[in-house]
MDTraj code that builds the backbone (N, CA, C; nanometers):
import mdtraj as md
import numpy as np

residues = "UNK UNK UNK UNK UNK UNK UNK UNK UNK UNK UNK UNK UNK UNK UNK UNK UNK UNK UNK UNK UNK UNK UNK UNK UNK UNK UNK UNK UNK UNK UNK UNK UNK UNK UNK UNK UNK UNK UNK UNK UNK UNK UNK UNK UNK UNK UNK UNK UNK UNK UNK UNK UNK UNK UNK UNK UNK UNK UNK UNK UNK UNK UNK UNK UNK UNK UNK UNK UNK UNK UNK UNK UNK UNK UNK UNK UNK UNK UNK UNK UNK".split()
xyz = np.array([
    [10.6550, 14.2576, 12.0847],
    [10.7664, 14.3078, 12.1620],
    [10.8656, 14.1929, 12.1843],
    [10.9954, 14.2205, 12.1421],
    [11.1187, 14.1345, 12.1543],
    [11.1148, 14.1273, 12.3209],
    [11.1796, 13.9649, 12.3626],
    [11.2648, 13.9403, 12.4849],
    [11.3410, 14.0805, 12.5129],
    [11.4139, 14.1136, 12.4263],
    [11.5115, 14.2191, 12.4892],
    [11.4355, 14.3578, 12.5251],
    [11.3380, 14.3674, 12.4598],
    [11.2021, 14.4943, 12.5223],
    [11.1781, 14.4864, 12.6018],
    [11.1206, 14.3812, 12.6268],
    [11.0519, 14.3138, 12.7625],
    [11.1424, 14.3408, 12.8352],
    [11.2302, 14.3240, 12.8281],
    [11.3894, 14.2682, 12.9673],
    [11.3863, 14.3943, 12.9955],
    [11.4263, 14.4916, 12.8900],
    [11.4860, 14.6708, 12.9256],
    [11.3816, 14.7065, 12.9851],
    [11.2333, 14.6684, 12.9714],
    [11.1580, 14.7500, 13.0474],
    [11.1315, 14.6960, 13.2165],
    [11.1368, 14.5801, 13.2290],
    [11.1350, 14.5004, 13.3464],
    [11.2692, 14.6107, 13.4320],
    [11.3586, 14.5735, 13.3495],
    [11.4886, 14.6643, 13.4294],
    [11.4582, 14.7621, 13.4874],
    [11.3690, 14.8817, 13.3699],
    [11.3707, 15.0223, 13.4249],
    [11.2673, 15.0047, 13.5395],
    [11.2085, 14.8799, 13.5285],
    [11.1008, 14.8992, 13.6506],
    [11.1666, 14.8600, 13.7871],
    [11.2613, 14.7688, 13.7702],
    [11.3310, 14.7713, 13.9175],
    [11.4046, 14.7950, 13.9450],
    [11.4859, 14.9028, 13.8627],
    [11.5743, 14.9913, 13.9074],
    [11.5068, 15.1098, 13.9859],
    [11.4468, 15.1701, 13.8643],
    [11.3263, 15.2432, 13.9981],
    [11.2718, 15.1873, 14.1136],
    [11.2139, 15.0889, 14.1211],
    [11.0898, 15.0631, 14.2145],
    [11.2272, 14.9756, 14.3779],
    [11.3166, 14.9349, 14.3373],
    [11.4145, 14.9159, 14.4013],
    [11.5485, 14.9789, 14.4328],
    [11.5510, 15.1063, 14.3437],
    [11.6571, 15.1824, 14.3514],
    [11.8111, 15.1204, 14.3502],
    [11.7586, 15.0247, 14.2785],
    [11.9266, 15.0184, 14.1944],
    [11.9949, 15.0579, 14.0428],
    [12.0761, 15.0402, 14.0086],
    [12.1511, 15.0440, 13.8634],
    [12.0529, 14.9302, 13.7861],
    [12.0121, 14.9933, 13.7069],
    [11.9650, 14.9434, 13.5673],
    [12.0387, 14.8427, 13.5006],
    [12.1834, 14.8657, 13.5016],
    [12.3024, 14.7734, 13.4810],
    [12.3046, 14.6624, 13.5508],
    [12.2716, 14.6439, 13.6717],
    [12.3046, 14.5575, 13.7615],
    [12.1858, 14.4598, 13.7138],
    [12.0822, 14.4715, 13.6872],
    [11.9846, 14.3740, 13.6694],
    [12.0110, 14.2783, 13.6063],
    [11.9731, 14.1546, 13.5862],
    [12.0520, 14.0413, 13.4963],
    [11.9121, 13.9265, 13.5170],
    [11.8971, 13.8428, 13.3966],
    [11.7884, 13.7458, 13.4022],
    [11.7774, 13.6180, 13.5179],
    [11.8946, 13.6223, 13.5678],
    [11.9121, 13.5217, 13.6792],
    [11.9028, 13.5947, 13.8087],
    [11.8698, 13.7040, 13.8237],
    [11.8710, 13.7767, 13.9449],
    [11.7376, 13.7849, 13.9793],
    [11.7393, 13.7166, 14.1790],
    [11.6638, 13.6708, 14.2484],
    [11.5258, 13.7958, 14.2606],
    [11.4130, 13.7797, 14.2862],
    [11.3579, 13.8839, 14.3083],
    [11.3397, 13.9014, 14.4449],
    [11.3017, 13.8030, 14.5012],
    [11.3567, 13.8260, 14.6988],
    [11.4683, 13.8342, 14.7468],
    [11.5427, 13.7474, 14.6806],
    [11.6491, 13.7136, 14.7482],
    [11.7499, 13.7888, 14.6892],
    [11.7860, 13.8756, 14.5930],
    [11.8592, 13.9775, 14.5304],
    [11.7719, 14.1308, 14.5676],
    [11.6969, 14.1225, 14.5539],
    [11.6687, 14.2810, 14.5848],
    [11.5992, 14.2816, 14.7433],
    [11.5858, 14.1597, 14.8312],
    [11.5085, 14.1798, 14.9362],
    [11.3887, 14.2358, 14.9383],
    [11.3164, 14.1799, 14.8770],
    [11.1670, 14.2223, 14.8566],
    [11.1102, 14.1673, 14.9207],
    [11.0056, 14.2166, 14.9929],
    [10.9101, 14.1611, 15.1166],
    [10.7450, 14.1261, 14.9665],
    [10.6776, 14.1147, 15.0330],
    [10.5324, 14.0276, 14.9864],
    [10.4435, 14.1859, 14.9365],
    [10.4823, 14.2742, 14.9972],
    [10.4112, 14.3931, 14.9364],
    [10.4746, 14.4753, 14.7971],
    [10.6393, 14.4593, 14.8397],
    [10.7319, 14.5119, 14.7476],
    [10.6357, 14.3864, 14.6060],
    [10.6748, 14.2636, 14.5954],
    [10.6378, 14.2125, 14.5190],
    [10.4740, 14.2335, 14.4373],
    [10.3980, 14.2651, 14.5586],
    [10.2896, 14.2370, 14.4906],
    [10.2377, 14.3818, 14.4041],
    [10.3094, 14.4944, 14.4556],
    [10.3534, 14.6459, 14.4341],
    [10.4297, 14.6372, 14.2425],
    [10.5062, 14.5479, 14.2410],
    [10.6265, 14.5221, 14.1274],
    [10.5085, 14.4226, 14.0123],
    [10.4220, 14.3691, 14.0696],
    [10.3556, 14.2773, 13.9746],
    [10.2482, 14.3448, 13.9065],
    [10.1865, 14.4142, 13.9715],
    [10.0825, 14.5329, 13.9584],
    [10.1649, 14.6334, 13.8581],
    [10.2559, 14.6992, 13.9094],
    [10.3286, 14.7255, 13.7835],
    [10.3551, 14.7323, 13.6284],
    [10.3895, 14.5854, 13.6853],
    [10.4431, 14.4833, 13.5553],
    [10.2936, 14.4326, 13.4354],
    [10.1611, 14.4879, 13.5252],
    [10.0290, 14.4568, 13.4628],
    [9.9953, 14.5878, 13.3794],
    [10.0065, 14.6926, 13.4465],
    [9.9692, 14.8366, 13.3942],
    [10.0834, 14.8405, 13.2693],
    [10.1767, 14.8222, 13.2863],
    [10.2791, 14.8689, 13.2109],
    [10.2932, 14.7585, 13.0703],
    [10.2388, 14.6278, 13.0961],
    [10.2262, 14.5326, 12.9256],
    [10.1044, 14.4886, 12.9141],
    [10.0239, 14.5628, 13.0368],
    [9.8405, 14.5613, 12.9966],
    [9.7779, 14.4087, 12.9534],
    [9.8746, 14.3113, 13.0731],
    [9.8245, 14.1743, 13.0599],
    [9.8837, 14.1746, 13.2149],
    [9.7010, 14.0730, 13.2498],
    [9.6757, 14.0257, 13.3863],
    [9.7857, 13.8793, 13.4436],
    [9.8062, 13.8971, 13.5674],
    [9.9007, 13.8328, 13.5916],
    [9.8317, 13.7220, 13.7389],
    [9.7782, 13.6029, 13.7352],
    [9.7515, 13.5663, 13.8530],
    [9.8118, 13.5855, 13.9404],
    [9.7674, 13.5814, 14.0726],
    [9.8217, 13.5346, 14.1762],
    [9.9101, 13.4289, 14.1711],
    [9.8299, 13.3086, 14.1092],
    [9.9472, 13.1962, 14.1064],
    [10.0196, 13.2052, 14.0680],
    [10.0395, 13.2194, 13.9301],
    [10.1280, 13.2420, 13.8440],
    [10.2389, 13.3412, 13.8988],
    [10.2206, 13.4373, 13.9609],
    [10.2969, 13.5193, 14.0199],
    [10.3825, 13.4373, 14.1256],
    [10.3199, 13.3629, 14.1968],
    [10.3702, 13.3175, 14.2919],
    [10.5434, 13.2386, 14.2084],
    [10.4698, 13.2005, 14.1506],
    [10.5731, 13.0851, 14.0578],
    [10.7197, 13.1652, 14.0239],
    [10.6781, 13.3462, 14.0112],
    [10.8117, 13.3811, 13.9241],
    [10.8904, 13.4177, 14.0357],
    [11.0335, 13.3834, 14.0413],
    [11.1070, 13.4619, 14.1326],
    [11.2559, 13.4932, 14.0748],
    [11.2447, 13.4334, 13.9348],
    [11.4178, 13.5728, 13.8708],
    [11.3331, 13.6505, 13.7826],
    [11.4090, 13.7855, 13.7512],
    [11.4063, 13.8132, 13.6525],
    [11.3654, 13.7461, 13.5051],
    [11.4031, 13.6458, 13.4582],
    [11.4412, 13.5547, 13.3241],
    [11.2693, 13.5506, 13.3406],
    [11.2647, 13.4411, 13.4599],
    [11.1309, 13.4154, 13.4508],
    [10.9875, 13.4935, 13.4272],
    [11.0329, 13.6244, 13.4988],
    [10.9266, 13.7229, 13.4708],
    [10.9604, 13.7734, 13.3159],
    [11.0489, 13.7930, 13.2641],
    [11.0586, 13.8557, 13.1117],
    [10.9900, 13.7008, 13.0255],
    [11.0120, 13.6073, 13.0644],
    [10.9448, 13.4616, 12.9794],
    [10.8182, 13.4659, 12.9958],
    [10.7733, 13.4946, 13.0982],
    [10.5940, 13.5046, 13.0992],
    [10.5429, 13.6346, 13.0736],
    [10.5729, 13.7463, 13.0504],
    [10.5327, 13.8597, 13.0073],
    [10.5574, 13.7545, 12.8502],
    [10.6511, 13.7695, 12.8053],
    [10.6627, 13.6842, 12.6348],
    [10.5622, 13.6085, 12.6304],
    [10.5092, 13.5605, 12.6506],
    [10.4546, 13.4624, 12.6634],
    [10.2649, 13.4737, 12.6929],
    [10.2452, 13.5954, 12.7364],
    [10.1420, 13.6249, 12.7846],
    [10.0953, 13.7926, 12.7339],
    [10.1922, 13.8565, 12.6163],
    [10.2066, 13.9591, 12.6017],
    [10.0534, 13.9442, 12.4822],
    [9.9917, 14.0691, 12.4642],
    [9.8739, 14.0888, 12.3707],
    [9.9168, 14.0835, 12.1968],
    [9.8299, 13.9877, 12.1680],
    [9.8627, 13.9490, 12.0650],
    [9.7845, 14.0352, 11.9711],
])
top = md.Topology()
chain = top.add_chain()
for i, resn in enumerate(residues, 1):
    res = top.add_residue(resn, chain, resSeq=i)
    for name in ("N", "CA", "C"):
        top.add_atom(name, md.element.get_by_symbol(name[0]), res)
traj = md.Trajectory(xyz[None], top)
């Protein structure tokens, strides 16, 4: 799966799961601090992000992502080979 797969699907997930424009999403956009996500929203969005490219995501590692870019680089990165 291309970066740009990855990205469109990340999108459709937080456009839904945050109820914004799909459009509006962008790789530099904050995940707390742009969509105001509290610690459940996040951990709700990561769980997600596991079911949906069927690769486990630590805790830590989670901790670490907070744009967009970053979460589409470690899904790449961690996607089933």
């Amino acid at each position: 799966m291309t970066k740009e797969e990855i990205f469109n699907k990340i999108a459709a997930i937080i456009a839904d799961r945050f109820e914004i424009d799909q459009s509006k999403v962008t790789n530099e956009m904050n995940l707390q601090k742009d969509l105001d996500a509290d610690s459940i929203d996040f951990v709700e969005f990561v769980l997600e992000l596991e079911d949906t490219f069927g690769s486990e995501i630590s805790d830590e590692d989670a901790e670490k992502l907070s744009t967009v870019g970053e979460v589409v680089d470690y899904v790449a990165a961690h996607q089933a080979k």
